[in-house]
C-alpha positions as CSV (number, residue, x, y, z in Angstrom):
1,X,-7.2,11.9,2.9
2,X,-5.0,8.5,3.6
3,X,-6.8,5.5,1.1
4,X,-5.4,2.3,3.0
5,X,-5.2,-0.8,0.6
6,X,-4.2,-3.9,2.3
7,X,-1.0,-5.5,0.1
8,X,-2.7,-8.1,-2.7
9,X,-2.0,-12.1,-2.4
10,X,2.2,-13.0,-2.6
11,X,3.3,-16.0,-4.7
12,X,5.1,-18.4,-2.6
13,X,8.6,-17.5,-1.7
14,X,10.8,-19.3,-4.1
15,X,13.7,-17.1,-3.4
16,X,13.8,-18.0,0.1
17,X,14.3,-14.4,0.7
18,X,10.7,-13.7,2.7
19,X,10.2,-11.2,-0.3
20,X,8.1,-13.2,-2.8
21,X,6.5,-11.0,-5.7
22,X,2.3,-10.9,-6.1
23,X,0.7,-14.2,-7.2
24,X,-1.4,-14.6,-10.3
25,X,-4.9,-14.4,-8.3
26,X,-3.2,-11.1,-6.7
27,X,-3.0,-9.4,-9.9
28,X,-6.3,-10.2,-10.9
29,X,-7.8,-9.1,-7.5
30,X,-5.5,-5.7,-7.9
31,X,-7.3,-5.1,-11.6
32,X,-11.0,-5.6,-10.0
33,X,-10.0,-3.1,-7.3
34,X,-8.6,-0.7,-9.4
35,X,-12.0,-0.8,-11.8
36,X,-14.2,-0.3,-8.4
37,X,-12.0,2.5,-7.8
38,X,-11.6,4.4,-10.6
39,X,-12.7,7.4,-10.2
40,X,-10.4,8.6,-7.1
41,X,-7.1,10.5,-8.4
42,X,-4.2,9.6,-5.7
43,X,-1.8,12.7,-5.6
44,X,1.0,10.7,-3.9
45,X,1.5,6.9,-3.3
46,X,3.7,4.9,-0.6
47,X,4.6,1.6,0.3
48,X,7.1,-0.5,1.8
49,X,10.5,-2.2,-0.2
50,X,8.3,-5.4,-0.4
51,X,7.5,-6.9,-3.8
52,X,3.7,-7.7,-2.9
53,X,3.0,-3.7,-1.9
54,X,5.0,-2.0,-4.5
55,X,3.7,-4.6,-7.3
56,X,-0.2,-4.0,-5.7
57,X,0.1,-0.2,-5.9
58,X,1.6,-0.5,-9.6
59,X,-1.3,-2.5,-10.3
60,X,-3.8,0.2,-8.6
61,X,-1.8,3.7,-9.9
62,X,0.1,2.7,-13.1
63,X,2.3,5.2,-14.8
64,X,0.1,8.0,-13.3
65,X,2.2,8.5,-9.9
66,X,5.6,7.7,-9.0
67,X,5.2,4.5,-6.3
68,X,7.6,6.0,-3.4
69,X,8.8,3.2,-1.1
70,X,9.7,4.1,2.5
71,X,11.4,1.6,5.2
72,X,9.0,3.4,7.7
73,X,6.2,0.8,5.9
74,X,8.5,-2.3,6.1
75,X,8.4,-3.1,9.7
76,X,5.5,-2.9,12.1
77,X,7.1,-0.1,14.4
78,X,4.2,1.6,15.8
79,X,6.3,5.1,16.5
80,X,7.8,4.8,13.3
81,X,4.8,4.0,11.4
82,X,2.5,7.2,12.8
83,X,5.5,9.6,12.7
84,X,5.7,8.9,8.9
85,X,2.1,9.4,8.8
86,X,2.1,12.6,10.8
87,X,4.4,13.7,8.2
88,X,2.3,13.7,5.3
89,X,0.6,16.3,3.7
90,X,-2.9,16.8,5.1
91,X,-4.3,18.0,1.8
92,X,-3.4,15.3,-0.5
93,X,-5.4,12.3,-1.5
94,X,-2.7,9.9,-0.2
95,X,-2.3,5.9,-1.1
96,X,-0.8,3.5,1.4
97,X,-0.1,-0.2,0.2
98,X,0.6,-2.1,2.8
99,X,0.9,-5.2,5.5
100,X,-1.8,-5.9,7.5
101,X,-0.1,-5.3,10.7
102,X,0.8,-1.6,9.5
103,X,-2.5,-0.8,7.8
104,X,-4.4,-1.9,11.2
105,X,-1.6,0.3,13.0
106,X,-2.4,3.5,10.5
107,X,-6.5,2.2,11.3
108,X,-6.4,2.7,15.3
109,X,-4.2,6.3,14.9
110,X,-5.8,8.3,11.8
111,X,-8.9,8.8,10.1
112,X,-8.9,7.1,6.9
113,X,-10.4,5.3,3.4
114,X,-10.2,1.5,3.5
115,X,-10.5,0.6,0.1
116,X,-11.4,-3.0,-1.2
């Protein structure tokens, strides 16, 4: 099963690098959701190279999984983004952090756990 979490609140980009890390109110958020959502064990977790999504899905999975980061989740690459998908174990309890224009992408191509 794919468990879709939609990448937590960014700080704002003081780098000036479009890449800003998760913003105070974005952690918190990320603890609440991880407390309503205890109980499911992810067996494999993805995101893109963005701070916000691999920083949210730290804040969800801790030191129980290794985060794996794909550049298939950076962009918003339709074909891309469902042959990564495709790809994927069917019998794994699978997290996905990421942007809302890939999560609705993943939404309208494969059955799935929205979690919030």
């Amino acid at each position: 099963m794919i468990y879709l979490v939609n990448s937590f609140k960014e700080d704002k980009d003081t780098t000036g690098n479009n890449n800003p890390p998760l913003s105070e109110e974005g952690v918190e958020y990320g603890k609440k959701l991880k407390l309503r959502n205890n109980a499911i064990k992810f067996d494999m977790c993805y995101t893109s190279f963005k701070l916000k999504d691999f920083g949210s899905a730290l804040i969800l999975i801790g030191d129980k999984l290794i985060v794996k980061r794909t550049h298939s989740l950076d962009n918003s690459e339709k074909e891309e983004i469902i042959t990564f998908i495709k790809s994927l174990p069917k019998d794994k309890s699978i997290l996905i952090v990421a942007s809302n224009r890939v999560i609705s992408i993943i939404k309208n191509n494969f059955e799935f756990i929205e979690l919030k």
